[in-house]
PDB file of N, CA, C and O in Angstrom, chain B, residues numbered from 101:
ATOM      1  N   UNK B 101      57.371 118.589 152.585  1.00  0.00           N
ATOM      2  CA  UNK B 101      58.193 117.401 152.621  1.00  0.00           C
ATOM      3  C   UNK B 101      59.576 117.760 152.089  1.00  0.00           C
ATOM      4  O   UNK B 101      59.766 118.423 151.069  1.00  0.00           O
ATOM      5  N   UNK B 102      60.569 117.233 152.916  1.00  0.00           N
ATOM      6  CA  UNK B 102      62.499 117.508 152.302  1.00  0.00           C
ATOM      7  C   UNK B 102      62.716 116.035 151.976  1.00  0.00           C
ATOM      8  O   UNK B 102      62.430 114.950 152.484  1.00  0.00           O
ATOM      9  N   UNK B 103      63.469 116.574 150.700  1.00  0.00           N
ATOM     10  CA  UNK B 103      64.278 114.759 150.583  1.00  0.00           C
ATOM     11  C   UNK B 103      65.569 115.267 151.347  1.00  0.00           C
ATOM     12  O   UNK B 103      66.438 116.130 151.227  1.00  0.00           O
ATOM     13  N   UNK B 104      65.115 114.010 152.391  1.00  0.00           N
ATOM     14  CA  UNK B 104      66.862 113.750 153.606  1.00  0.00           C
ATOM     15  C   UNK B 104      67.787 113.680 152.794  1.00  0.00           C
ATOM     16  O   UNK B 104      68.677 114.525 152.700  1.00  0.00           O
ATOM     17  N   UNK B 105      67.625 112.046 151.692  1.00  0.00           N
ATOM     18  CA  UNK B 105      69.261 111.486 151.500  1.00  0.00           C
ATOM     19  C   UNK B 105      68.968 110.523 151.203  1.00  0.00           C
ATOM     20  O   UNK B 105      68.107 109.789 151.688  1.00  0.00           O
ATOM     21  N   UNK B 106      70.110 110.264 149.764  1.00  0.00           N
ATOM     22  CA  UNK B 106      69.957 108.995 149.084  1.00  0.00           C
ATOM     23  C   UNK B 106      70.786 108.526 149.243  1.00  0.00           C
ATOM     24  O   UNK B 106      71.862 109.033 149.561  1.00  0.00           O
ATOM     25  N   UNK B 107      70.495 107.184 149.037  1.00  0.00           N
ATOM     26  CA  UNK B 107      72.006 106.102 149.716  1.00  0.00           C
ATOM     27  C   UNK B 107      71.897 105.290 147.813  1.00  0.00           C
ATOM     28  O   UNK B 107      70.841 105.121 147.202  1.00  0.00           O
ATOM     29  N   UNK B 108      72.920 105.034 147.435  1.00  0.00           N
ATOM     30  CA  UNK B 108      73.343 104.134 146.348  1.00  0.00           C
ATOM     31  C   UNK B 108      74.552 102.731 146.737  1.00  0.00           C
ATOM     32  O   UNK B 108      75.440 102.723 147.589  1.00  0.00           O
ATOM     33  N   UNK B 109      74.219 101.816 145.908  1.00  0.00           N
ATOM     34  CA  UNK B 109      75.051 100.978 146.227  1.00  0.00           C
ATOM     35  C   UNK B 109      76.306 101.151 145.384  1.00  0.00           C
ATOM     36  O   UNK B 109      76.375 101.595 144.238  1.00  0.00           O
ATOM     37  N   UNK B 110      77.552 100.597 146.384  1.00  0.00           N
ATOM     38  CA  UNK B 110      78.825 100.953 145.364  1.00  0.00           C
ATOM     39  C   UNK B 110      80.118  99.617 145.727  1.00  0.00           C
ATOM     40  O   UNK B 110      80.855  99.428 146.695  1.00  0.00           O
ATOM     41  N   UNK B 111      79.925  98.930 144.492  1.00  0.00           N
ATOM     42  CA  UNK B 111      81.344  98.171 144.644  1.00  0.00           C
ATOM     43  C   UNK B 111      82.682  98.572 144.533  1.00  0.00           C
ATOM     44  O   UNK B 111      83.557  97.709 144.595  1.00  0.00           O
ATOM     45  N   UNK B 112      82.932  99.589 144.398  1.00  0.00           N
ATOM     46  CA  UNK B 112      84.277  99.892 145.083  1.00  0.00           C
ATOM     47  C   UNK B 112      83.998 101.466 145.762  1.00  0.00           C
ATOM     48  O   UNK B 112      83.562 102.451 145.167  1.00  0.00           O
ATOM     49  N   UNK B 113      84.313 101.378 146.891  1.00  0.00           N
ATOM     50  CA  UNK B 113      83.952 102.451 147.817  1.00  0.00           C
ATOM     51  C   UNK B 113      85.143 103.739 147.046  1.00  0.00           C
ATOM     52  O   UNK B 113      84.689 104.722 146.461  1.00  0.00           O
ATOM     53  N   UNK B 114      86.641 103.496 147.186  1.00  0.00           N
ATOM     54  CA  UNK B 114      87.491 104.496 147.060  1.00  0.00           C
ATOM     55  C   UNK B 114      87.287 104.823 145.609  1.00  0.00           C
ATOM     56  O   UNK B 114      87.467 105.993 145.271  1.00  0.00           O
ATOM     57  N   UNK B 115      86.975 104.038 144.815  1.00  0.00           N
ATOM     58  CA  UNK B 115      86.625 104.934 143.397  1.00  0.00           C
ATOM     59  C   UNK B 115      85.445 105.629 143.375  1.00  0.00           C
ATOM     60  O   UNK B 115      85.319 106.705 142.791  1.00  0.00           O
ATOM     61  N   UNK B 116      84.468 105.003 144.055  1.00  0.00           N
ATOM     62  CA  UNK B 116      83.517 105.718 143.834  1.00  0.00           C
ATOM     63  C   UNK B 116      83.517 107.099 144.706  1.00  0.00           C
ATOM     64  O   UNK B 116      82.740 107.953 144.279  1.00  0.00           O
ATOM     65  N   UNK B 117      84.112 107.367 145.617  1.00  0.00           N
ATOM     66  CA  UNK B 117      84.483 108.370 146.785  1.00  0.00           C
ATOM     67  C   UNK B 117      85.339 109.319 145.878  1.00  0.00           C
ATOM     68  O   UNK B 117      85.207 110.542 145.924  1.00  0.00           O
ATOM     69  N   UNK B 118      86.023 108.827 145.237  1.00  0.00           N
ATOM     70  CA  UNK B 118      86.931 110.104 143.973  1.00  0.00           C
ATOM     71  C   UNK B 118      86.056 110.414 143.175  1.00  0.00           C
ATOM     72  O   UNK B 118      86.253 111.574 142.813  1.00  0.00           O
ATOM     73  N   UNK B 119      84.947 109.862 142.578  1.00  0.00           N
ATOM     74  CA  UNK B 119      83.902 109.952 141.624  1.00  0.00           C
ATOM     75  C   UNK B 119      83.481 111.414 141.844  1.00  0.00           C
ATOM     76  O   UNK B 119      83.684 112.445 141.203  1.00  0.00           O
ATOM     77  N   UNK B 120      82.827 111.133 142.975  1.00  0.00           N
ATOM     78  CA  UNK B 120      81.807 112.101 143.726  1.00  0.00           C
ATOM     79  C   UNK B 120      82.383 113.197 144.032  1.00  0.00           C
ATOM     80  O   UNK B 120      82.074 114.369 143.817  1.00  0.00           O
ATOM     81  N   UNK B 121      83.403 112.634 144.647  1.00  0.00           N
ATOM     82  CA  UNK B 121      84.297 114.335 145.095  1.00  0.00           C
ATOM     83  C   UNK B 121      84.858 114.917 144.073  1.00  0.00           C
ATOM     84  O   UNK B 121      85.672 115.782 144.397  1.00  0.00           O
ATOM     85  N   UNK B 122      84.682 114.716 142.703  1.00  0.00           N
ATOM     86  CA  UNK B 122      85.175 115.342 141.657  1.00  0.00           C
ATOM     87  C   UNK B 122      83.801 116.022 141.182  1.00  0.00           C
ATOM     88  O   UNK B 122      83.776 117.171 140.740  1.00  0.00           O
ATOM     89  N   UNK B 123      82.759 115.284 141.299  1.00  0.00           N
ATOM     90  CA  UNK B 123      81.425 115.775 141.097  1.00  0.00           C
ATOM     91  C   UNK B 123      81.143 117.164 142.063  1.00  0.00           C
ATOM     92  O   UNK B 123      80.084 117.776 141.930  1.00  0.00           O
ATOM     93  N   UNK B 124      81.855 117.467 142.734  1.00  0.00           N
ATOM     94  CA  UNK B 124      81.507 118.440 143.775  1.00  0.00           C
ATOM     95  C   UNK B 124      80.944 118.443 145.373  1.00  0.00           C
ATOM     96  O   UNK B 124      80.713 119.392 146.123  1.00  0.00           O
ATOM     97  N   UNK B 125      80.813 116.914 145.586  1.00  0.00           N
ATOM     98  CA  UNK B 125      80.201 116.074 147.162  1.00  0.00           C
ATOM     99  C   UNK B 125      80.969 116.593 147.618  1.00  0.00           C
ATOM    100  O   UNK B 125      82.046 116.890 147.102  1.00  0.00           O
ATOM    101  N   UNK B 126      80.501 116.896 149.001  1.00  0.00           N
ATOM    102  CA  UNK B 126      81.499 116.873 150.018  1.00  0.00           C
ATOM    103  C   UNK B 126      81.913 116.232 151.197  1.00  0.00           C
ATOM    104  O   UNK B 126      81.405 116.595 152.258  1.00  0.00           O
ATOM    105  N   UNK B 127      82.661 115.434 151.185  1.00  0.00           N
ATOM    106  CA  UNK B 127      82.284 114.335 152.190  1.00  0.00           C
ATOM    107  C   UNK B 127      82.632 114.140 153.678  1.00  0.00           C
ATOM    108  O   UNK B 127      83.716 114.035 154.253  1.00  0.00           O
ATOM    109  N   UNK B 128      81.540 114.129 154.051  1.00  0.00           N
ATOM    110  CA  UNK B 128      81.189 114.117 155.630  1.00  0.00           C
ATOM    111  C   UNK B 128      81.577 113.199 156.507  1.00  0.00           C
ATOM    112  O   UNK B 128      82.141 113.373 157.587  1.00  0.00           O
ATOM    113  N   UNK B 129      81.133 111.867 155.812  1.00  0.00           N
ATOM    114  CA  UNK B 129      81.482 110.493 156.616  1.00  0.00           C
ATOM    115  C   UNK B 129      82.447 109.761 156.035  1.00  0.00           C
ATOM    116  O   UNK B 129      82.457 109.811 154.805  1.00  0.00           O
ATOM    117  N   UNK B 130      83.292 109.072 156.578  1.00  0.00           N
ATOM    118  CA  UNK B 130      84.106 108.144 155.317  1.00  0.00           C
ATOM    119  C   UNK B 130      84.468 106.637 156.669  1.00  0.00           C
ATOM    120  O   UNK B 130      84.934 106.700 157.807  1.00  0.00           O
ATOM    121  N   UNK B 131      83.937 105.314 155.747  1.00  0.00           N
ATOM    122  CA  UNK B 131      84.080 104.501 156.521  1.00  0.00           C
ATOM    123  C   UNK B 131      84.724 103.430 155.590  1.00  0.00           C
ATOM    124  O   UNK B 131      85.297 104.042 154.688  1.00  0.00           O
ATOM    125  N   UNK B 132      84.859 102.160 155.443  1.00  0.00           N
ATOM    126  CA  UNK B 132      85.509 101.176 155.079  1.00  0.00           C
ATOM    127  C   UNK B 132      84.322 100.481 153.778  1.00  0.00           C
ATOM    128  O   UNK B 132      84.519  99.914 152.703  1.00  0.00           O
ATOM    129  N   UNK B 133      83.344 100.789 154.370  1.00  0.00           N
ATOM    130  CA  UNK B 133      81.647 100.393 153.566  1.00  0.00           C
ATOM    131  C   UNK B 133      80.803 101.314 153.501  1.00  0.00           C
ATOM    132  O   UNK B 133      79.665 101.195 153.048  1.00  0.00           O
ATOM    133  N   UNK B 134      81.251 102.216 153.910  1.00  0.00           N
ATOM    134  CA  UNK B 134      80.153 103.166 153.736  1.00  0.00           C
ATOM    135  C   UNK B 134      80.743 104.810 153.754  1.00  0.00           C
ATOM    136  O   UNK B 134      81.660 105.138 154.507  1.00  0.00           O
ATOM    137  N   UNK B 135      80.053 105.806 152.782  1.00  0.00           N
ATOM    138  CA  UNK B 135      80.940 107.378 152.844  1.00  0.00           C
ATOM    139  C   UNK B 135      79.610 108.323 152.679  1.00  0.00           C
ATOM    140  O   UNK B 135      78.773 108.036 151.823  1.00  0.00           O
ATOM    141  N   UNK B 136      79.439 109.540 153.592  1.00  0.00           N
ATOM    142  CA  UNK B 136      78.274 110.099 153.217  1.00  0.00           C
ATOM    143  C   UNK B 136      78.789 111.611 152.772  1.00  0.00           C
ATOM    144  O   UNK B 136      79.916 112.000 153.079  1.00  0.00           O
ATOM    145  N   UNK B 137      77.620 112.635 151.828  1.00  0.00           N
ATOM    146  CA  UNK B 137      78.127 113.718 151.130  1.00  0.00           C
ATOM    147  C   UNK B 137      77.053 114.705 151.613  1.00  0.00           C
ATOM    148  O   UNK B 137      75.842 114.486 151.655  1.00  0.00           O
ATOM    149  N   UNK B 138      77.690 115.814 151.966  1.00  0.00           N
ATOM    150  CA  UNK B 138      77.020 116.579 151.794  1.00  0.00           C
ATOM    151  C   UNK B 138      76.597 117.493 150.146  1.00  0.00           C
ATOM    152  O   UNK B 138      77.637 118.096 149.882  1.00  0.00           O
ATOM    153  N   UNK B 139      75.691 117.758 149.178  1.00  0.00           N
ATOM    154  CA  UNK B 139      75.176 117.848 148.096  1.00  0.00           C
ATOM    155  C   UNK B 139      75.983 119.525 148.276  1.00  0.00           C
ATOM    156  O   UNK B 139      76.044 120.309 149.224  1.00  0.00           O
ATOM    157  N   UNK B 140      76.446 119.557 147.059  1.00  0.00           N
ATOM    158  CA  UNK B 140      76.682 121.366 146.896  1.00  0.00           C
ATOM    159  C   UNK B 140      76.013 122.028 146.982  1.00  0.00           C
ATOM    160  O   UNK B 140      76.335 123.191 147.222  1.00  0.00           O
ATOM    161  N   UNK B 141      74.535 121.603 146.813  1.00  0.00           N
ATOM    162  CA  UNK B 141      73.500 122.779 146.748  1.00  0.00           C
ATOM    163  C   UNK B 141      72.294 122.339 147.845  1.00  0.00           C
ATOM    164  O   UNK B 141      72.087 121.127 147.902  1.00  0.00           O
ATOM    165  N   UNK B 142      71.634 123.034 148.553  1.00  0.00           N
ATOM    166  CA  UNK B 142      70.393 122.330 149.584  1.00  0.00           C
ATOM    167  C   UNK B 142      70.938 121.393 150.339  1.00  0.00           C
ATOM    168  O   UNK B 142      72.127 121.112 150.493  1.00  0.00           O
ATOM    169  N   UNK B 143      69.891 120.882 150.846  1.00  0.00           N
ATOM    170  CA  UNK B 143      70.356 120.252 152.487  1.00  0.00           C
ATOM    171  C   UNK B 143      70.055 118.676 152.635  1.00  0.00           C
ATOM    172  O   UNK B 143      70.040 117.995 153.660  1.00  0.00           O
ATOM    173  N   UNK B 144      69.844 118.342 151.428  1.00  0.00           N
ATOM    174  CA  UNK B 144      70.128 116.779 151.287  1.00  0.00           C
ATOM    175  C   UNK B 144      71.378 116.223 151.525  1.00  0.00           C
ATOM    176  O   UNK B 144      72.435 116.852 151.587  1.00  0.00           O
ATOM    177  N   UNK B 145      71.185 114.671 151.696  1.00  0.00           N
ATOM    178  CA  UNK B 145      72.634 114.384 151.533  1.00  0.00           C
ATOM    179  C   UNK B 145      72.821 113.138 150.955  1.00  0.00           C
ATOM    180  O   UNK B 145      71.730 112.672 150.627  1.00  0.00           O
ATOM    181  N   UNK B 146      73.643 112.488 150.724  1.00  0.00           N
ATOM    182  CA  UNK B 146      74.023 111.043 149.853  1.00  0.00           C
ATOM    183  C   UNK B 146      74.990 110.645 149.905  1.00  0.00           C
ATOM    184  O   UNK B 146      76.012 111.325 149.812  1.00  0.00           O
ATOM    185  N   UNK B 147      74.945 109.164 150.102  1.00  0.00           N
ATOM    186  CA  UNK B 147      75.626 108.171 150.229  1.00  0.00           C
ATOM    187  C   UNK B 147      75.915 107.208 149.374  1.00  0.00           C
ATOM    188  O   UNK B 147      75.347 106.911 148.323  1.00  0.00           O
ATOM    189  N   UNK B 148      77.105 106.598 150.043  1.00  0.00           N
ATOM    190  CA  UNK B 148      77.115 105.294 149.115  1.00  0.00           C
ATOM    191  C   UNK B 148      77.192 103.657 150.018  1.00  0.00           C
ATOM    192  O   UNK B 148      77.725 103.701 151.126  1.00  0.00           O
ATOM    193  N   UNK B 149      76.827 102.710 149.675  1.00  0.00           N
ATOM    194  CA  UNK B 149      77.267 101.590 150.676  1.00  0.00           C
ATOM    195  C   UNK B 149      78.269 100.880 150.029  1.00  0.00           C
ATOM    196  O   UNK B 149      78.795 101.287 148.993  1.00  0.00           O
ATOM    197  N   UNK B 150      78.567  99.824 150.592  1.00  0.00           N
ATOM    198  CA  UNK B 150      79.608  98.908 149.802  1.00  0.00           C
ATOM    199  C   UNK B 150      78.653  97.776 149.623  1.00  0.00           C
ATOM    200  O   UNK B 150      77.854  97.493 150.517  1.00  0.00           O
ATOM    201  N   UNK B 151      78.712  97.063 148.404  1.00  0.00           N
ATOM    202  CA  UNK B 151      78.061  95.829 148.009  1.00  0.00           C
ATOM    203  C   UNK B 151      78.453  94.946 146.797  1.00  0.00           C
ATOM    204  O   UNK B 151      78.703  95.451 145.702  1.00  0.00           O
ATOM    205  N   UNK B 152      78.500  93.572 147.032  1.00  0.00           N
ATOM    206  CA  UNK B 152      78.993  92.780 146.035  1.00  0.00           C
ATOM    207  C   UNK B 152      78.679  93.063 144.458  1.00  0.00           C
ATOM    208  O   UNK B 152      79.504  92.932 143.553  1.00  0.00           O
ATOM    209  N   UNK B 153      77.278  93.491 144.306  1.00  0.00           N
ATOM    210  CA  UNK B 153      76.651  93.455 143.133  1.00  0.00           C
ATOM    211  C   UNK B 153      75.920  95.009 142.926  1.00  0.00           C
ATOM    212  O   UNK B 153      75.705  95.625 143.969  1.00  0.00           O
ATOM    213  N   UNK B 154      75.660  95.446 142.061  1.00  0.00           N
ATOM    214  CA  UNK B 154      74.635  96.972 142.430  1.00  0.00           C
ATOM    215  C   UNK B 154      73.584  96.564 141.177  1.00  0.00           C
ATOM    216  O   UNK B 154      73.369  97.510 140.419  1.00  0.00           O
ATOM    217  N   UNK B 155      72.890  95.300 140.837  1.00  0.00           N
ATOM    218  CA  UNK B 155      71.706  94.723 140.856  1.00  0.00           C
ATOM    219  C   UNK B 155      70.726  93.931 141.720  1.00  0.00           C
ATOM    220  O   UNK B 155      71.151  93.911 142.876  1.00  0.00           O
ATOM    221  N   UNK B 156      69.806  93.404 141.616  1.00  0.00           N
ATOM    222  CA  UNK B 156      68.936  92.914 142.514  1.00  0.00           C
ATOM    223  C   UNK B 156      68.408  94.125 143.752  1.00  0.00           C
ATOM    224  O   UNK B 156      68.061  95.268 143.455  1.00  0.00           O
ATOM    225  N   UNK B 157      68.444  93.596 145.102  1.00  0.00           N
ATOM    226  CA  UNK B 157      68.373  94.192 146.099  1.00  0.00           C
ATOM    227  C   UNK B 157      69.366  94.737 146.704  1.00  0.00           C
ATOM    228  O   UNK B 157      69.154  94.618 147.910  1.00  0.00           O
ATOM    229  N   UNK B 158      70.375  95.293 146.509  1.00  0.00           N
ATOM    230  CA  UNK B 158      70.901  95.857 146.618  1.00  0.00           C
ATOM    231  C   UNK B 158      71.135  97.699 146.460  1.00  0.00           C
ATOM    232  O   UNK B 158      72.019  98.487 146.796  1.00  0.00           O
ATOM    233  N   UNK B 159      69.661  97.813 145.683  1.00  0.00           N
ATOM    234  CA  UNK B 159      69.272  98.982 144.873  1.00  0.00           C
ATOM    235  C   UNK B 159      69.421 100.850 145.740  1.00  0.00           C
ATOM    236  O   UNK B 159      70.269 101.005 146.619  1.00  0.00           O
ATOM    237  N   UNK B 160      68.813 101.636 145.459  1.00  0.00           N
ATOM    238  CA  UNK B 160      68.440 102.625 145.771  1.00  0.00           C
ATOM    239  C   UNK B 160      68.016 102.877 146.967  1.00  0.00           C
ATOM    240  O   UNK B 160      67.148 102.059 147.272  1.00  0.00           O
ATOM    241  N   UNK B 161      68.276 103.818 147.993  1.00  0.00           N
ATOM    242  CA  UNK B 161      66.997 103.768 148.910  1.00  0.00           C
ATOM    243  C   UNK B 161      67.277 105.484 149.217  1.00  0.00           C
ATOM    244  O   UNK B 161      68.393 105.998 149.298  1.00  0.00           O
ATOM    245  N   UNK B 162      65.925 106.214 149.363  1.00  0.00           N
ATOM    246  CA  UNK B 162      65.357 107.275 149.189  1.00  0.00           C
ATOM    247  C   UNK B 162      64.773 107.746 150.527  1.00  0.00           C
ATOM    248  O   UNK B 162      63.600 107.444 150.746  1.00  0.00           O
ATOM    249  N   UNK B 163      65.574 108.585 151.625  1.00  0.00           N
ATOM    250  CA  UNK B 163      64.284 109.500 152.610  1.00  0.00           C
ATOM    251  C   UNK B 163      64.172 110.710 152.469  1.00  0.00           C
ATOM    252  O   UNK B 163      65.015 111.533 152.111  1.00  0.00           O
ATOM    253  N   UNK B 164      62.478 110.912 152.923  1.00  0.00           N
ATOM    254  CA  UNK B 164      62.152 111.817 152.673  1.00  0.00           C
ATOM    255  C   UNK B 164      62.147 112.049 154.144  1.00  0.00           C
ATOM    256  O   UNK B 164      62.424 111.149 154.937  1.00  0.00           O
ATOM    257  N   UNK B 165      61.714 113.716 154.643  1.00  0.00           N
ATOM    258  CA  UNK B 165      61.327 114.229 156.287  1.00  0.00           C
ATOM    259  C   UNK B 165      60.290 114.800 155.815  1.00  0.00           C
ATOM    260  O   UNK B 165      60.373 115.251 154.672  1.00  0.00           O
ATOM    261  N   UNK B 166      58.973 114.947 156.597  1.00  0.00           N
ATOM    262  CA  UNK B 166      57.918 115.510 156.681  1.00  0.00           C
ATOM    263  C   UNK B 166      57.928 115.412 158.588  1.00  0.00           C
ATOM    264  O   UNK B 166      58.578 114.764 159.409  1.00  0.00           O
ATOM    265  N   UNK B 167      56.978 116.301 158.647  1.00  0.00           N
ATOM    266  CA  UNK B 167      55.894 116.138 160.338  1.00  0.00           C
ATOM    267  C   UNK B 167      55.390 115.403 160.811  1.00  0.00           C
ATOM    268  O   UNK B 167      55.364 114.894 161.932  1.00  0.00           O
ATOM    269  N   UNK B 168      54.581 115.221 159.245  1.00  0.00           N
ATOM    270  CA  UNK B 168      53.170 114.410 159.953  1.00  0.00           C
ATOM    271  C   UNK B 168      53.463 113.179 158.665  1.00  0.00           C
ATOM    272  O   UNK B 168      53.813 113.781 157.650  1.00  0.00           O
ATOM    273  N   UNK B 169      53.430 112.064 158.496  1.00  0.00           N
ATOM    274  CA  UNK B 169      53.269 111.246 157.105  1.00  0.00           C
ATOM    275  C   UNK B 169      51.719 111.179 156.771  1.00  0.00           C
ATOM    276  O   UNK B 169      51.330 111.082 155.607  1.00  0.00           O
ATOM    277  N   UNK B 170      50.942 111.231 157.746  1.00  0.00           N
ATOM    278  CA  UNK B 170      49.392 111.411 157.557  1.00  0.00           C
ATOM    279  C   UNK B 170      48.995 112.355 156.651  1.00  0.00           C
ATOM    280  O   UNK B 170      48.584 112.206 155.500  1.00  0.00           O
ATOM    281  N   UNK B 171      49.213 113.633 157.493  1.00  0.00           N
ATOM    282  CA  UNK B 171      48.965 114.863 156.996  1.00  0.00           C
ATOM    283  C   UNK B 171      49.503 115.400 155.565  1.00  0.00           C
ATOM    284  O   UNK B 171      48.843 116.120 154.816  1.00  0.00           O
ATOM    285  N   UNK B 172      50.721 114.960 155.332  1.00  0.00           N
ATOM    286  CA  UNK B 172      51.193 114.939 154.130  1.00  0.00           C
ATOM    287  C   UNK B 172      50.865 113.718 152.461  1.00  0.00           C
ATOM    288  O   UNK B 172      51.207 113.769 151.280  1.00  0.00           O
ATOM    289  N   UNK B 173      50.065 112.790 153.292  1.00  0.00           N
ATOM    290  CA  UNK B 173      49.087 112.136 152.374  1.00  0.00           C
ATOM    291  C   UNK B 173      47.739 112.314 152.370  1.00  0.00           C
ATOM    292  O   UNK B 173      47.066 111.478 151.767  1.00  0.00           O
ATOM    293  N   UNK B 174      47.106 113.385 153.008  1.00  0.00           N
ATOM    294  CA  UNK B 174      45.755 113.320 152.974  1.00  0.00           C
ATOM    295  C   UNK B 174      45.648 114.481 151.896  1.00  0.00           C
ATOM    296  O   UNK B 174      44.620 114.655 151.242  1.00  0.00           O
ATOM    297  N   UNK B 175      46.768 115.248 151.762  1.00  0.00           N
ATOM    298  CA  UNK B 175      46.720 116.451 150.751  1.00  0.00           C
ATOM    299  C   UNK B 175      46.823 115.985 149.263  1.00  0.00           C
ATOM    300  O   UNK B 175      46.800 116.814 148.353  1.00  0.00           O
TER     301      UNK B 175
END
């Protein structure tokens, strides 16, 4: 199993886009609501969205890639 790419929520996109790219991201996508990074190290990647609040539902969201999702839970 690879973790794809995490997405975080972010109320201000352009600060948080300097954040990251000072962190070492490298950024791939850049939109008005949304910016994606490639990670300095391995082949994940991460994002951010734009959102009013970064409590409630607005939270985290996490993929993973596998083959099979079966096969990788029967182990």
């Amino acid at each position: 199993m690879n973790l794809n790419q995490v997405t975080l929520p972010a109320i201000n996109i352009a600060e948080s886009v300097a954040f990251y790219k000072k962190m070492g991201f490298i950024q791939i996508v850049e939109a008005d609501h949304y910016a994606r990074f490639e990670c300095p190290q391995g082949e994940a990647t991460f994002s951010i969205h734009k959102t009013e609040q970064t409590h409630g539902n607005n939270g985290c969201v996490i993929y993973f890639e596998t083959e099979s999702v079966s096969s990788q839970a029967a182990t």
